[in-house]
C-alpha positions in Angstrom: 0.0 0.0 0.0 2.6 2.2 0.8 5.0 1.6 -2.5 1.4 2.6 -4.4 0.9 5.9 -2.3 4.6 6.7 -3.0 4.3 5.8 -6.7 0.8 8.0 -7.2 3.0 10.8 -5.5 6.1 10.6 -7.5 3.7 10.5 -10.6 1.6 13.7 -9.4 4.5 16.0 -8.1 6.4 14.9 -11.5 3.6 16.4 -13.8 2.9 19.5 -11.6 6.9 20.4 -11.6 7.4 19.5 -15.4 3.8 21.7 -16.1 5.6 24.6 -14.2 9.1 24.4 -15.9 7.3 24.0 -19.6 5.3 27.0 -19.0 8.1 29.3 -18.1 8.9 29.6 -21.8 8.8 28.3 -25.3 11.7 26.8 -27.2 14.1 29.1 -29.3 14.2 28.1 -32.7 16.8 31.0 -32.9 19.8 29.2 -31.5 18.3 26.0 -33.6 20.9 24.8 -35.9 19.6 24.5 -39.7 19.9 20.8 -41.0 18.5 22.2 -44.1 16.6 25.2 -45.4 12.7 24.7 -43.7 14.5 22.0 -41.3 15.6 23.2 -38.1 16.7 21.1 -34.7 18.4 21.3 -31.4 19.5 19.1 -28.0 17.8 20.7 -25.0 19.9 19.3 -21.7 17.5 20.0 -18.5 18.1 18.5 -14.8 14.4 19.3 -14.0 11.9 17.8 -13.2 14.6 14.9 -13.6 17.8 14.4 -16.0 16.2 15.1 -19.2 18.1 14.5 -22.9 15.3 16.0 -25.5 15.9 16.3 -29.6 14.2 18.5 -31.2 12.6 19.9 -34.9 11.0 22.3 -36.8 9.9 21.8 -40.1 8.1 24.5 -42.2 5.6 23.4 -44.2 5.7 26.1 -46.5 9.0 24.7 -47.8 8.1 21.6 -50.2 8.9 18.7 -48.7 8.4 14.8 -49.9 7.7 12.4 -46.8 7.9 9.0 -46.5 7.2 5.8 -44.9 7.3 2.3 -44.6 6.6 0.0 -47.5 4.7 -3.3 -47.7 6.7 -6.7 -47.1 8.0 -8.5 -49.8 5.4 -11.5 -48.4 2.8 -9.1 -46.9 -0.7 -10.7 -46.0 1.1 -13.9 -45.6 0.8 -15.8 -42.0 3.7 -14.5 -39.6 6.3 -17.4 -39.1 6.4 -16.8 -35.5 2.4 -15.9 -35.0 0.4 -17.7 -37.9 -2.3 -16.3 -36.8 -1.6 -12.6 -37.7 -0.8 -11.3 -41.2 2.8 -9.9 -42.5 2.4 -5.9 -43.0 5.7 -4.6 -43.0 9.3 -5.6 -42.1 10.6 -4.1 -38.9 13.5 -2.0 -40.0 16.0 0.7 -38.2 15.2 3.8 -38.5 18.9 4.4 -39.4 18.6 1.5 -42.4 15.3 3.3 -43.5 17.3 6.3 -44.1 20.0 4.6 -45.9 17.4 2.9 -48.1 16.4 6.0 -49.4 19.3 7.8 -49.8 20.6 4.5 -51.9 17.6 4.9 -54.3 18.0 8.5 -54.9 15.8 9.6 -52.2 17.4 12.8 -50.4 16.2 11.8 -46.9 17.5 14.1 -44.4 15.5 13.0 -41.2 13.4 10.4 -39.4 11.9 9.4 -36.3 10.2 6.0 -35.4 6.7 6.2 -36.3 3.7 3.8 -36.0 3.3 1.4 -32.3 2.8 -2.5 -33.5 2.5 -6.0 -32.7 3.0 -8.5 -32.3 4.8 -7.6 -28.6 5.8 -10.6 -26.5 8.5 -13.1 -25.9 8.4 -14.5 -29.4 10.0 -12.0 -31.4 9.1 -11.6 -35.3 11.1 -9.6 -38.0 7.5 -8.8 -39.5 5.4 -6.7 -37.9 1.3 -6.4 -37.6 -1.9 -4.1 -36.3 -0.1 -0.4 -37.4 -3.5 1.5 -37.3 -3.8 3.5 -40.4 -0.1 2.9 -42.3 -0.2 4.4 -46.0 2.6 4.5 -47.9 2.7 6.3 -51.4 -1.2 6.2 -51.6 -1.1 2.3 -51.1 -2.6 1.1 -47.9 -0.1 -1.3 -45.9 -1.9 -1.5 -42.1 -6.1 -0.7 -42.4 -7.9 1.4 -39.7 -7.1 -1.4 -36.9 -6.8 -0.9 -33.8 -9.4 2.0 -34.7 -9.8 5.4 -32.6 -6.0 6.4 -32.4 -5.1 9.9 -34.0 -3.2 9.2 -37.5 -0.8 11.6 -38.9 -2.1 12.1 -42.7 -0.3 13.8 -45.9 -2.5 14.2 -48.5 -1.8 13.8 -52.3 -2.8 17.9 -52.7 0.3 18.5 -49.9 -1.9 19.3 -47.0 -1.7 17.8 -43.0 -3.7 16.9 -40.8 -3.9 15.3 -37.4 -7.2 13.4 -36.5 -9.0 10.1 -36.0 -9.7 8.3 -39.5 -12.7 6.3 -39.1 -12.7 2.6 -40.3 -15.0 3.0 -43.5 -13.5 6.5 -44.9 -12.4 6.8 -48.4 -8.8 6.8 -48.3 -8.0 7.4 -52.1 -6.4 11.3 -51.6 -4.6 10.2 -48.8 -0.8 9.6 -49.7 1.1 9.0 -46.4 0.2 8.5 -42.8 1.0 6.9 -39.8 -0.9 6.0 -36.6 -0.4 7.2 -33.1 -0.8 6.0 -29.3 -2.9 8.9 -27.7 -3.1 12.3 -28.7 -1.5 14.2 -25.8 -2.1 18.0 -26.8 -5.4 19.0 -28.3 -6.0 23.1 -29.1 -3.1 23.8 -27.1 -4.9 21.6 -24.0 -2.4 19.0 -22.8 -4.2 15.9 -22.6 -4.5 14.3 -18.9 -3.7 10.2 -19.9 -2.4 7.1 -18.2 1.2 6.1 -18.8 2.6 7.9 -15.4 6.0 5.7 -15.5 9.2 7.6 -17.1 10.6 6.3 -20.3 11.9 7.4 -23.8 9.2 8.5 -25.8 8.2 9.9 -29.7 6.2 12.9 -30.2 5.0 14.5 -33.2 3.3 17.9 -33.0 1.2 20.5 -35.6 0.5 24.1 -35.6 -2.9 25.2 -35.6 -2.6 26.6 -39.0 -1.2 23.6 -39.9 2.2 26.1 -40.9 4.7 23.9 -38.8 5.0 20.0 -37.8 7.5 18.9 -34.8 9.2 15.8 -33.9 10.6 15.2 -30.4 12.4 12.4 -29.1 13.7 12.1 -25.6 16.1 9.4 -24.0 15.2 7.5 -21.0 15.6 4.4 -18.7 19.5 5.7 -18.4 20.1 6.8 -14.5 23.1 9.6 -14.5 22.2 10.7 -17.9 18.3 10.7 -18.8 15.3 9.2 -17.2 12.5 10.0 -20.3 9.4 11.3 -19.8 5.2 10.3 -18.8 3.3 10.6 -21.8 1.5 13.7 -20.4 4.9 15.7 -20.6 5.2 14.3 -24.2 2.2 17.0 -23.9 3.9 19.7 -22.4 7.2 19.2 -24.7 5.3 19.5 -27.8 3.2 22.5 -26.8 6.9 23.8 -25.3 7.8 23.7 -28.4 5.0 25.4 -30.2 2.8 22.6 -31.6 -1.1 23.3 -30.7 -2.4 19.5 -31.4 0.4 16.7 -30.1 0.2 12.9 -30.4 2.5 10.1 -28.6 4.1 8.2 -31.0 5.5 4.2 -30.3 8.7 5.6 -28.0 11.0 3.5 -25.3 13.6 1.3 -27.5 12.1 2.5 -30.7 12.7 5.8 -30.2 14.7 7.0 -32.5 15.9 10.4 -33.7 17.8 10.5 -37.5 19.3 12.6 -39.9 21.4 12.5 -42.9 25.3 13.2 -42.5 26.5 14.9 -45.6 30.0 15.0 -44.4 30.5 11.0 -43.7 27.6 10.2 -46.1 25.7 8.4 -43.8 22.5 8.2 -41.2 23.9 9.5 -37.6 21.2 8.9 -34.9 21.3 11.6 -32.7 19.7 10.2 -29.1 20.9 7.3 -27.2 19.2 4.1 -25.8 20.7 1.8 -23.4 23.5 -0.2 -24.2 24.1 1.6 -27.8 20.4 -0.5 -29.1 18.9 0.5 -32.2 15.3 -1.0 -32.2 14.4 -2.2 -35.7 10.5 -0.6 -35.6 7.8 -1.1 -37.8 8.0 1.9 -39.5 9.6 5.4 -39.9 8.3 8.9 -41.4 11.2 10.5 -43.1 11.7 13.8 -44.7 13.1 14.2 -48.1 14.3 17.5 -50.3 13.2 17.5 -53.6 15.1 17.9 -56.5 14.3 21.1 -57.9 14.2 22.3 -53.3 17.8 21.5 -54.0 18.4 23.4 -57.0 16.9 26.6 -55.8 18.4 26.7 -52.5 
């Protein structure tokens, strides 16, 4: 009884001291450094409420950017190997190796985050992975509206965002990527009051009103001495820190990841740091690319 009264505590004092250092200020995307023209992002170090590592970006979505996601499996709708009674969507893949994948095909991928949560989740681990909610890659539909009622990310085939619940029978024809959430944590600038009160690394992706600028935000955790992560509720009050009106929680502890594209050494460096030096291969990735004629007129 005790350990569940000190527990309840820890969780309470947590939120009300992280709510109180978020609302002292919003980021400055001034001393953010440019990854490229539209694409800004920066480390934020912070001892309080806890050791905190945070990665953060901006991207303007006035700037014309391609985004991207993960494909269907070379056996997809086949049984899973190691579940036969679940269907192969997509094979799990590091968010590092997604990059690279691009970048081999001509793809000028500059950054990526771990995207959609999946399953299956338990002590027999499969390379495939299963139940995305909404996945669409390229205007083809890899994962359906299943597990339905989570907020999905969508880029539509005219170029515009949005951030909202698709219901399972909605004509999906103009959508041309999108990937699903856990919980939306941050709705009209509200930070959303959820479970998930224990600290771990997390994935948040956030969107202006006016629907002008989309964050990512990754933060390390489970790492005593160096960063403990975050509730989800602070995934919240991170996004809105950084100046996103409507937030969701993306899958986070080891898939968390946080990319982008070294032109120097030619090669994906990923910026945060799980335990041990882990990459998680996750189900799938967004990534951000520069298109050709971006290029030319920078």
């Amino acid at each position: 009884m005790k350990k569940t009264l000190f527990v309840l505590l820890f969780a309470i004092v947590s939120q009300v001291l992280c709510a109180e250092w978020w609302n002292e200020k919003k980021a400055d995307w001034n001393k953010a450094k440019e990854l490229v023209p539209g694409i800004v992002y920066m480390h934020e170090k912070r001892t309080s409420p806890r050791l905190m590592e945070i990665w953060l970006m901006r991207i303007d979505l006035s700037r014309k950017f391609n985004f991207h996601t993960a494909k269907k499996a070379a056996d997809y709708g086949k049984p899973m190997p190691t579940h036969p009674d679940l269907q192969i969507h997509t094979l799990r893949q590091r968010t590092v190796d997604f990059m690279s994948e691009a970048q081999k095909n001509n793809v000028n991928m500059v950054a990526a985050i771990n995207a959609s949560p999946w399953g299956p989740w338990d002590k027999t681990p499969s390379p495939h992975a299963t139940r995305l909610g909404l996945l669409v890659s390229d205007g083809v539909v890899v994962s359906p509206v299943r597990p339905k009622n989570r907020p999905t990310l969508l880029f539509y085939r005219d170029g515009t965002i949005d951030l909202r619940v698709v219901g399972e029978n909605e004509d999906l024809s103009q959508i041309w990527q999108a990937v699903t959430s856990y919980h939306r944590v941050l709705t009209d600038g509200r930070v959303t009051t959820i479970g998930g009160d224990y600290l771990a690394p997390r994935t948040g992706i956030g969107l202006t009103a006016d629907k002008k600028y989309l964050y990512f935000m990754v933060i390390d955790g489970r790492q005593p001495g160096f960063s403990m992560g975050c509730t989800i509720r602070e995934v919240g009050l991170i996004l809105k820190y950084m100046g996103a009106d409507n937030g969701v929680n993306m899958d986070g502890g080891g898939s968390s990841s946080f990319v982008i594209w070294d032109t120097d050494k030619k090669q994906p460096v990923m910026l945060n740091h799980q335990p041990l030096g882990g990459i998680r291969a996750v189900a799938s990735s967004l990534g951000i690319s520069v298109p050709e004629k971006e290029r030319k007129n920078e």
